[in-house]
Backbone as numpy.savetxt, mean C-alpha at the origin, in Angstrom:
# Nx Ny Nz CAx CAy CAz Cx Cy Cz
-23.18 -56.21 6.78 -24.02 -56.73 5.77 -24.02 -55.83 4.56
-24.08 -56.58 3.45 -23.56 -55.45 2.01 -25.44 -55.40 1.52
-25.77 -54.56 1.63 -27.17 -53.56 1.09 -27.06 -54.04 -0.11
-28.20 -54.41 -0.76 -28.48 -54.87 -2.35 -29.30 -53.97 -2.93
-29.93 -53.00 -1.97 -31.26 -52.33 -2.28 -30.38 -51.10 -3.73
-32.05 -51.77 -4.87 -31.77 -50.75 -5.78 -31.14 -49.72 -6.08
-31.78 -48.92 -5.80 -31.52 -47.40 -5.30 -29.96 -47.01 -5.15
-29.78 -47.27 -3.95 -28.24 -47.24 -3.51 -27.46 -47.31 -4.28
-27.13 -48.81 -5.15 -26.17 -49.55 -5.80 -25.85 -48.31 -7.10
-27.56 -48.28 -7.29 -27.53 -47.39 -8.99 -26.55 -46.14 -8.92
-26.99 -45.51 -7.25 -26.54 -43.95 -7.01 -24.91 -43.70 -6.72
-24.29 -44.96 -6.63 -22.81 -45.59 -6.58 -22.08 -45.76 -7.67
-22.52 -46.12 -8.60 -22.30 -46.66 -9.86 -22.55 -45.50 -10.83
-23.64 -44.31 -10.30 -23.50 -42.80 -11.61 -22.22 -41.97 -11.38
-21.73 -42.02 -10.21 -20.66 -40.96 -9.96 -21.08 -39.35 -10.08
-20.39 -38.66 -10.57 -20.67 -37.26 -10.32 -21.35 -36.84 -11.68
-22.38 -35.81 -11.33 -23.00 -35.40 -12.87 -22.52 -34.12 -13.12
-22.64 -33.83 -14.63 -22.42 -32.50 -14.96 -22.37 -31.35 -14.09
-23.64 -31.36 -13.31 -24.13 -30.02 -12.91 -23.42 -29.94 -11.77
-22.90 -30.93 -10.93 -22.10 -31.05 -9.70 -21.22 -30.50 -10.06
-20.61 -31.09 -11.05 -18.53 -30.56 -11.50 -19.24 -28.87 -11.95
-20.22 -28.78 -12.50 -20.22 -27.26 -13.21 -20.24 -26.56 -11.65
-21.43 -26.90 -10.76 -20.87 -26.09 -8.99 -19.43 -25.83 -8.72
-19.04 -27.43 -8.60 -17.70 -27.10 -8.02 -16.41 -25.96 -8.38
-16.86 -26.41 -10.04 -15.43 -25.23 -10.36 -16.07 -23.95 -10.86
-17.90 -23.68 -10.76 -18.34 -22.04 -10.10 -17.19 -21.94 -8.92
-17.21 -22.27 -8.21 -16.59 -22.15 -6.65 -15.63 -22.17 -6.73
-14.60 -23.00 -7.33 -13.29 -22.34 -7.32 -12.95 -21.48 -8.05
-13.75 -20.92 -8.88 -13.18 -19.75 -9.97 -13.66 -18.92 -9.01
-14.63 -18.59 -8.59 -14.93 -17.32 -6.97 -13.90 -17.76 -6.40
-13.75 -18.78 -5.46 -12.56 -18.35 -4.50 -11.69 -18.08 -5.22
-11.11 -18.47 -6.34 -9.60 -17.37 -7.06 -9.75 -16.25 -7.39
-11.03 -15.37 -7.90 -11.00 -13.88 -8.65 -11.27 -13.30 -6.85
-11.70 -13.90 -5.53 -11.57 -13.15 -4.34 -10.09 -12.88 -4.36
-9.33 -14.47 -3.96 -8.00 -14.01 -3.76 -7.42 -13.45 -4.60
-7.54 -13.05 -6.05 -6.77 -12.10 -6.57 -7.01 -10.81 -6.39
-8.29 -10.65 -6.21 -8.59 -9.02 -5.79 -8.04 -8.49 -4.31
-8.23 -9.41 -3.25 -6.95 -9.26 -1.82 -5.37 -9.33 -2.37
-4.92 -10.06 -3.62 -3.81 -9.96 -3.63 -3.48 -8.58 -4.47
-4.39 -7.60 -5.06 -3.98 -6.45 -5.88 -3.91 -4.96 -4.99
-5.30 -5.36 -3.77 -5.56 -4.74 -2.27 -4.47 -4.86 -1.65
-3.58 -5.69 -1.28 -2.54 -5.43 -0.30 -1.42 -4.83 -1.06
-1.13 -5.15 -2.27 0.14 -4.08 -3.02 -0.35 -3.02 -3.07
-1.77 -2.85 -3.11 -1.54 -1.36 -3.26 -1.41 -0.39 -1.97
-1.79 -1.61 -0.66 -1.60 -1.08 0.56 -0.11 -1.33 1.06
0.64 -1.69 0.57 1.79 -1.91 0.57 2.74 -0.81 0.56
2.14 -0.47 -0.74 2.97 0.47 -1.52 2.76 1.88 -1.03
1.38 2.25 -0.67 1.12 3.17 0.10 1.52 3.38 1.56
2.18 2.11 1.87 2.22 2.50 3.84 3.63 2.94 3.35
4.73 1.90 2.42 6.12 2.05 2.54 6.31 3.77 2.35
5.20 3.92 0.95 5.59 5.82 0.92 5.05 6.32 2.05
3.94 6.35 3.09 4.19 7.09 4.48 5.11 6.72 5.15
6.09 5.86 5.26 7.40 5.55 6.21 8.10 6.34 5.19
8.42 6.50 3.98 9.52 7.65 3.73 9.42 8.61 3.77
7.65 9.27 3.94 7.61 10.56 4.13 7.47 10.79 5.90
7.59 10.09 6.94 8.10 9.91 7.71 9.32 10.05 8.53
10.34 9.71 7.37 11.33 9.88 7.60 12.43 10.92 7.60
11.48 11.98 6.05 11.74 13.22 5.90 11.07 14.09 7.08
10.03 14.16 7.71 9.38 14.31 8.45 10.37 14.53 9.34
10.74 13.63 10.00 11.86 13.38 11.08 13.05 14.13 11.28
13.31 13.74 9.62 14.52 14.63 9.69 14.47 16.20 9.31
13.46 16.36 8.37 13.17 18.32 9.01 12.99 18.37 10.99
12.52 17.35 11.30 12.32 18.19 12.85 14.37 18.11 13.28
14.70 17.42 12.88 16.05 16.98 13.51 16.75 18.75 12.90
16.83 18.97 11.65 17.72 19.81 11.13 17.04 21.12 12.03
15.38 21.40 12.06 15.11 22.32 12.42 15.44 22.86 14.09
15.60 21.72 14.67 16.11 21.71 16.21 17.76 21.70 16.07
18.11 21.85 14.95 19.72 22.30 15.36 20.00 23.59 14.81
18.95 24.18 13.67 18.89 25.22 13.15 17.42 25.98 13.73
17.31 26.32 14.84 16.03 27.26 15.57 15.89 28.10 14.72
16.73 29.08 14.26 16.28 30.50 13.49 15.58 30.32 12.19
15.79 28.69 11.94 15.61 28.64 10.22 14.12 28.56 10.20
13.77 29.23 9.31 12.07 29.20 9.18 11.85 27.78 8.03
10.51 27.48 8.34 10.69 26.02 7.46 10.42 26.10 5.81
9.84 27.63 5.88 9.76 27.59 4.42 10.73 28.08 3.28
11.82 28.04 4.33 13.17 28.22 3.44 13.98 27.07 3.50
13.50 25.83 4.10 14.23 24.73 4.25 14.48 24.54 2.70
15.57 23.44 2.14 15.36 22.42 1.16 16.09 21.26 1.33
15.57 20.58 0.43 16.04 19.42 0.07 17.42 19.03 0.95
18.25 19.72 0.30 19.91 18.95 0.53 19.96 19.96 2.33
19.38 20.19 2.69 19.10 20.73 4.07 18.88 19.22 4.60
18.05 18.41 4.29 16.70 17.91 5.44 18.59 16.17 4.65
18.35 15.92 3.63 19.02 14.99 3.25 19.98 14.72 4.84
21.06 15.27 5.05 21.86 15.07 5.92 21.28 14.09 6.94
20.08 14.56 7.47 19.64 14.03 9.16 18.88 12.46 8.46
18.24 12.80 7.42 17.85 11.11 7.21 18.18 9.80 7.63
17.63 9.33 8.65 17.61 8.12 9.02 18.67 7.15 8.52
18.44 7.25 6.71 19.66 5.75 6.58 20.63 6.95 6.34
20.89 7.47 6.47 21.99 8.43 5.55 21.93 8.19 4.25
21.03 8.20 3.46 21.39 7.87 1.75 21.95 8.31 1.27
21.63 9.99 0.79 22.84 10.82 0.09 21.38 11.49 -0.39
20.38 10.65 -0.66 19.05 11.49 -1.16 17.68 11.54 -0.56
16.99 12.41 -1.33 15.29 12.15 -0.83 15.32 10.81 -0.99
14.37 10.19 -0.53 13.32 8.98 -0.54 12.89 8.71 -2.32
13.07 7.85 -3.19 12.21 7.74 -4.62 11.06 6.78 -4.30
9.93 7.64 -4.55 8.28 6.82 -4.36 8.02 7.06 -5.85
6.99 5.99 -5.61 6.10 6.04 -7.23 4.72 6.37 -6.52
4.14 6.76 -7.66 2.48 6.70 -7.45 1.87 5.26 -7.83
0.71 5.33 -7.87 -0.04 3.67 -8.25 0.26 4.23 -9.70
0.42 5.24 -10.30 0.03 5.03 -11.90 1.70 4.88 -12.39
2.57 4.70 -11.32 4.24 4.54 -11.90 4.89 5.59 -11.86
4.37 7.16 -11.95 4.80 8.64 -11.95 5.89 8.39 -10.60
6.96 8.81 -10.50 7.95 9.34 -9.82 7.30 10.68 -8.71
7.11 10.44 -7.64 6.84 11.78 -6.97 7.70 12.28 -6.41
7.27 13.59 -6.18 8.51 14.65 -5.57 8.22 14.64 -4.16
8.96 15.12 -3.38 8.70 15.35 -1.65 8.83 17.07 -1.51
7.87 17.53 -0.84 8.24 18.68 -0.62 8.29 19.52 0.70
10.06 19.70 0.99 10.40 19.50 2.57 9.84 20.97 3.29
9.66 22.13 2.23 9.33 23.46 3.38 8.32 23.54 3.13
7.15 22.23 3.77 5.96 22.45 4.67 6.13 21.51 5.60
5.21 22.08 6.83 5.72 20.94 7.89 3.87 20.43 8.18
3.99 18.83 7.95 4.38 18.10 7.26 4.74 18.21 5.90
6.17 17.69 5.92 6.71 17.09 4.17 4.98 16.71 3.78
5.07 16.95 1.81 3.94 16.04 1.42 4.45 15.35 -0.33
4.05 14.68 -0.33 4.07 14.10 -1.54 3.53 15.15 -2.35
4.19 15.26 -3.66 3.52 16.28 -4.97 3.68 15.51 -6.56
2.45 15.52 -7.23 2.54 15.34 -8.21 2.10 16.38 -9.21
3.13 17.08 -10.16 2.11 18.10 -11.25 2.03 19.11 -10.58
2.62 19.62 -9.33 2.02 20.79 -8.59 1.24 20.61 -7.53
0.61 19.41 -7.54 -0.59 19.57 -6.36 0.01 18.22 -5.41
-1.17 18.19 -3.97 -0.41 17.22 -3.25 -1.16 15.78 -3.69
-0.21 14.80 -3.46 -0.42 13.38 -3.80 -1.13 12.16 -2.77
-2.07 12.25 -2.48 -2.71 11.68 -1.84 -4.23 10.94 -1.64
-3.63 9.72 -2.73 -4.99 8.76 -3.09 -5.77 8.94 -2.05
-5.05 8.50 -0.32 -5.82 7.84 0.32 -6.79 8.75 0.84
-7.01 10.47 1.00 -7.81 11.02 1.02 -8.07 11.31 2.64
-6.88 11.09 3.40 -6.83 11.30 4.84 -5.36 11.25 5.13
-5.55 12.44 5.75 -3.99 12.79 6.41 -3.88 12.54 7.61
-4.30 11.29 8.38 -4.55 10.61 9.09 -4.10 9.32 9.03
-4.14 8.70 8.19 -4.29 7.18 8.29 -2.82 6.65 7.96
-2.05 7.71 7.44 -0.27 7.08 7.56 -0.08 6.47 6.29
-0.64 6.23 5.53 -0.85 5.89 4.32 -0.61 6.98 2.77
0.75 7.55 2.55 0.54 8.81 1.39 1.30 9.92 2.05
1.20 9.56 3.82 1.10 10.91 4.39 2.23 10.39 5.53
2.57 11.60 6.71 2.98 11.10 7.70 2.21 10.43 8.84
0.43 10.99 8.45 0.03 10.43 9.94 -0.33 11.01 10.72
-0.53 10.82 11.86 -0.84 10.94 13.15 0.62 10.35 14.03
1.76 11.50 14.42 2.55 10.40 15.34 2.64 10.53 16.62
């Protein structure tokens, strides 16, 4: 049976008002400035895990050179020392950036390797723990 009653027909016939459409796209402009702020959060967690897997890897390979060289003390290691045992074989250190784009250095005679920028060590994440900047916990 088709309803004739007032009311109804009128509330069919206004469709959507201003203040509805002004809700709706409040709400989708929040759900987009969330997902863009998760999408700026994971590059930067991104970018931070890939540089603990390369300082990882130097990591690795000072223990590798230092177990074929026992006598060598680590604070005479360098660079084209630790290069050889590296994982891919590159030919070089690892090239990381910082979040601000700076090029960082690796520096192999401390054990742990650490990231350096300017002299000092490089490490947003503020824990030499979390594998993130750093080698970790392995």
């Amino acid at each position: 049976m088709k309803s004739n009653h007032p009311r109804t027909r009128k509330a069919l016939e206004k469709g959507l008002t201003l203040v509805e459409i002004s809700v709706v796209i409040a709400m989708m402009l929040a759900i987009a400035s969330l997902a863009t702020f998760s999408v700026g959060s994971m590059t930067k967690w991104k970018t931070a895990r890939e540089a603990g897997e390369a300082l990882r890897g130097v990591y690795m390979a000072q223990k590798a050179y230092l177990a074929d060289h026992p006598s060598k003390d680590i604070a005479t290691i360098t660079a084209a020392d630790v290069i050889l045992y590296l994982p891919n074989r590159t030919g070089a250190l690892p090239v990381v950036e910082s979040f601000e784009k700076a090029e960082l250095a690796i520096k192999v005679n401390v054990s742990p390797p650490v990231f350096t920028s300017g002299g000092s060590t490089y490490d947003p994440s503020g824990s030499t723990k979390d594998s993130l900047w750093d080698v970790g916990s392995l």
